[in-house]
C-alpha positions in Angstrom: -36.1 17.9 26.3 -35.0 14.6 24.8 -32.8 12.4 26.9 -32.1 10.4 23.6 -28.1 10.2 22.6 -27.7 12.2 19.2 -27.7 9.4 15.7 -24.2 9.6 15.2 -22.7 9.3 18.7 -22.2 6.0 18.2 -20.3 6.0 14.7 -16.9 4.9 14.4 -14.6 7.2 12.7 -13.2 6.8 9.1 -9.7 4.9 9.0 -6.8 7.1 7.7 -6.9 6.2 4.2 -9.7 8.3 2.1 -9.6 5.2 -0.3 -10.5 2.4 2.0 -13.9 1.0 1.5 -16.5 1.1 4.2 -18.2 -2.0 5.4 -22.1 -1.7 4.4 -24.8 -0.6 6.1 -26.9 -3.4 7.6 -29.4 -4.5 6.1 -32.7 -3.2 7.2 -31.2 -0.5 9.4 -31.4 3.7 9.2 -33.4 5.6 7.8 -35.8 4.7 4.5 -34.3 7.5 2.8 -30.6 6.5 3.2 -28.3 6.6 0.6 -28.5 2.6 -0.9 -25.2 1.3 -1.3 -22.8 1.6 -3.9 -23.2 -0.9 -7.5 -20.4 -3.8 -7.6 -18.1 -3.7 -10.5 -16.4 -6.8 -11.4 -19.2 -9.2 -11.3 -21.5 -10.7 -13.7 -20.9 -13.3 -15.3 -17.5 -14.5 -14.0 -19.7 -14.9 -10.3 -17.4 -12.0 -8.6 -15.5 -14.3 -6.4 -12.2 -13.6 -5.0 -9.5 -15.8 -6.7 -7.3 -15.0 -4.0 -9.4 -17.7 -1.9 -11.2 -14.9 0.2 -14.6 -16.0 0.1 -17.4 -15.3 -2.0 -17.9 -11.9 -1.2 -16.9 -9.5 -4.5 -13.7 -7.3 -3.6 -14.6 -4.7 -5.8 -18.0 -4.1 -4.1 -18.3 0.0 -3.3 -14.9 0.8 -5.8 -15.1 3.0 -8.3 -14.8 1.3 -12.1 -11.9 -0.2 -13.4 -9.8 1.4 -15.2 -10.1 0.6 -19.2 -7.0 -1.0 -20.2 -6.3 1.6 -23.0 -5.7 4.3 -20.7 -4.0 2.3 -18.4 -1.1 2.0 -21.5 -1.3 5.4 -22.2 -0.6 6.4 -18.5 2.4 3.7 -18.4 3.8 5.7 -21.6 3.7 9.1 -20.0 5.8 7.6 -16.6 8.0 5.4 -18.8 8.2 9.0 -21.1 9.0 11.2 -17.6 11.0 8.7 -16.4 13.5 8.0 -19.4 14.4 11.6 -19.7 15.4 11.9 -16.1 17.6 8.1 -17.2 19.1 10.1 -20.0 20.0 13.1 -18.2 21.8 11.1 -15.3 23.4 8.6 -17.6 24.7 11.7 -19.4 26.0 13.8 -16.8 27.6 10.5 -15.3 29.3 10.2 -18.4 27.8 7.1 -18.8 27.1 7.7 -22.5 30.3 9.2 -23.6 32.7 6.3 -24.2 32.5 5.4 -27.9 34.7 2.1 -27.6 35.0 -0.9 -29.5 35.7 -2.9 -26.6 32.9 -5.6 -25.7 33.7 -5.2 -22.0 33.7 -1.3 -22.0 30.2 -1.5 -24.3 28.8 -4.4 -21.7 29.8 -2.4 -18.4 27.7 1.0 -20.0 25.0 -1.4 -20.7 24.4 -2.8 -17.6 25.2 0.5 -15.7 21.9 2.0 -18.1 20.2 -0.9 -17.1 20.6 -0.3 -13.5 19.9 3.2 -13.0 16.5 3.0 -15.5 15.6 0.0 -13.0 16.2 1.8 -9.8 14.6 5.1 -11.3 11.4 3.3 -12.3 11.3 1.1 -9.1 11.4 4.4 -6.9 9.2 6.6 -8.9 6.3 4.1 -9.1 6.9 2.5 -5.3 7.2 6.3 -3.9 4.2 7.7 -5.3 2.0 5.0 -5.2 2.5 4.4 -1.7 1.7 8.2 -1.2 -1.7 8.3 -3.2 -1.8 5.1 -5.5 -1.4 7.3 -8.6 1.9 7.7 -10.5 2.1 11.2 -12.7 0.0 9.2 -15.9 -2.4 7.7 -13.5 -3.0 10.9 -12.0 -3.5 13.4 -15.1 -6.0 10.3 -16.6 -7.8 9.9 -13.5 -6.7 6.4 -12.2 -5.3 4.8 -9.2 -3.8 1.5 -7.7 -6.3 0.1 -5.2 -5.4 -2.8 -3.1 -7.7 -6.3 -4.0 -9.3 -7.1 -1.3 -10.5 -3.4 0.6 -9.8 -0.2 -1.9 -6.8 1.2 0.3 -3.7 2.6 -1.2 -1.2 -0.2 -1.4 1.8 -0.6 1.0 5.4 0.0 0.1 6.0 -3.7 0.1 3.0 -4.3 -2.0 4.0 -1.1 -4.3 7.6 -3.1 -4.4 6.7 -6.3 -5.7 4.3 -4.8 -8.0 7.2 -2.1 -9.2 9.7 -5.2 -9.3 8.0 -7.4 -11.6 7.3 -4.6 -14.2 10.4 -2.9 -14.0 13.3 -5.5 -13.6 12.7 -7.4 -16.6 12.1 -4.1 -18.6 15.8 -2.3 -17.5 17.5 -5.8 -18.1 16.9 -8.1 -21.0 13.0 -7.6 -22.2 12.5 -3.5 -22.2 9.2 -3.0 -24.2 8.7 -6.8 -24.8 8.2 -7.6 -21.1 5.9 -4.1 -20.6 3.7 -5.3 -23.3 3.2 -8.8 -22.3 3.0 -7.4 -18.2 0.4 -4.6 -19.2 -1.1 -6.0 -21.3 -2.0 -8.8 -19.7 -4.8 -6.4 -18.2 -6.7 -6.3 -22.1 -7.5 -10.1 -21.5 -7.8 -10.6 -17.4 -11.2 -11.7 -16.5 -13.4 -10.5 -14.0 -10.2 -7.9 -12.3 -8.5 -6.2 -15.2 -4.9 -7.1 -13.7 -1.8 -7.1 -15.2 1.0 -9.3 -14.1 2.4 -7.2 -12.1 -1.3 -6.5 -10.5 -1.6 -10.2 -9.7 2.1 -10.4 -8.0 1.0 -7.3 -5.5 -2.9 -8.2 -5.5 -3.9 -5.3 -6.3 -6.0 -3.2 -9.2 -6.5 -0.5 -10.8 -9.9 1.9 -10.7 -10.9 5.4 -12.1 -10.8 7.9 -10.2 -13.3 10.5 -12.1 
């Protein structure tokens, strides 16, 4: 019999998160039949560097695709859809909505109270369940979600923050669709990563998932 340890005794086990890329294989190692590794996606003719001062290495090396822009806007409409009828609802049953003054002060105060609750609402709902799976309710039923730069994993609640903050903020409080618009759409004409502004601020992106 074999006194010859078994191939994979010596194999480190996954991290915790499903999403986190694996380091490569090296080269020249294993067997001849081993699966090769994975396409890059992001490279080409922008030279797949990491503008985040990195190195040279591609970060998207072993993700998935990017997600196209296009369905990236239609998921944001679903959440900003899901979440405005839950704004509605509480503003209503707060009685936020029922004063029908001519007062500047009264009409400014209901304003600002709106404004508020929608930015709380969307803060929470995108920071909540993109820290649990990197896919809000859109992402998920179009097959997308929000990967961190630099290794794949599901972003932190801090990263999840900042990148909720800078979309939602200006949206609840003087810009609404203008700032969404400029923000997501930003993603249409980012070069070689796809990001919106609000990707850039939490360095992260967003792949398919299908």
């Amino acid at each position: 019999m074999s006194s010859e340890p078994p191939p994979d005794s010596g194999r480190q086990p996954p991290d915790d998160d499903p999403f986190r890329k694996q380091p490569p294989p090296a080269e020249g190692s294993g067997s001849p039949y081993s699966t090769p590794p994975p396409p890059s996606y992001g490279g080409g003719p922008y030279g797949g560097g990491d503008p985040y001062g990195s190195g040279p290495t591609d970060p998207l090396a072993g993700m998935p695709p990017l997600a196209p822009s296009g369905r990236r806007t239609l998921a944001r409409i679903i959440d900003m859809i899901l979440v405005g009828i839950v704004v509605w609802l509480l503003t209503w049953g707060f009685g936020v909505n029922e004063y029908d003054v001519s007062s500047d002060n009264m009409q400014y105060g209901k304003s600002l109270a709106q404004s508020a609750l929608a930015a709380v609402l969307y803060i929470a709902y995108d920071t909540v369940l993109i820290t649990r799976s990197g896919q809000t309710l859109g992402k998920k039923w179009l097959g997308m979600r929000v990967a961190n730069l630099d290794n794949g994993s599901t972003p932190s609640v801090q990263s999840t923050l900042t990148r909720s903050a800078v979309l939602w903020i200006p949206f609840a409080f003087c810009c609404a669709c203008i700032w969404t618009a400029i923000s997501g759409g930003w993603s249409y004409f980012d070069k070689p990563y796809k990001q919106g502004l609000h990707d850039k601020a939490a360095k992260t992106v967003v792949v398919s998932t299908g």
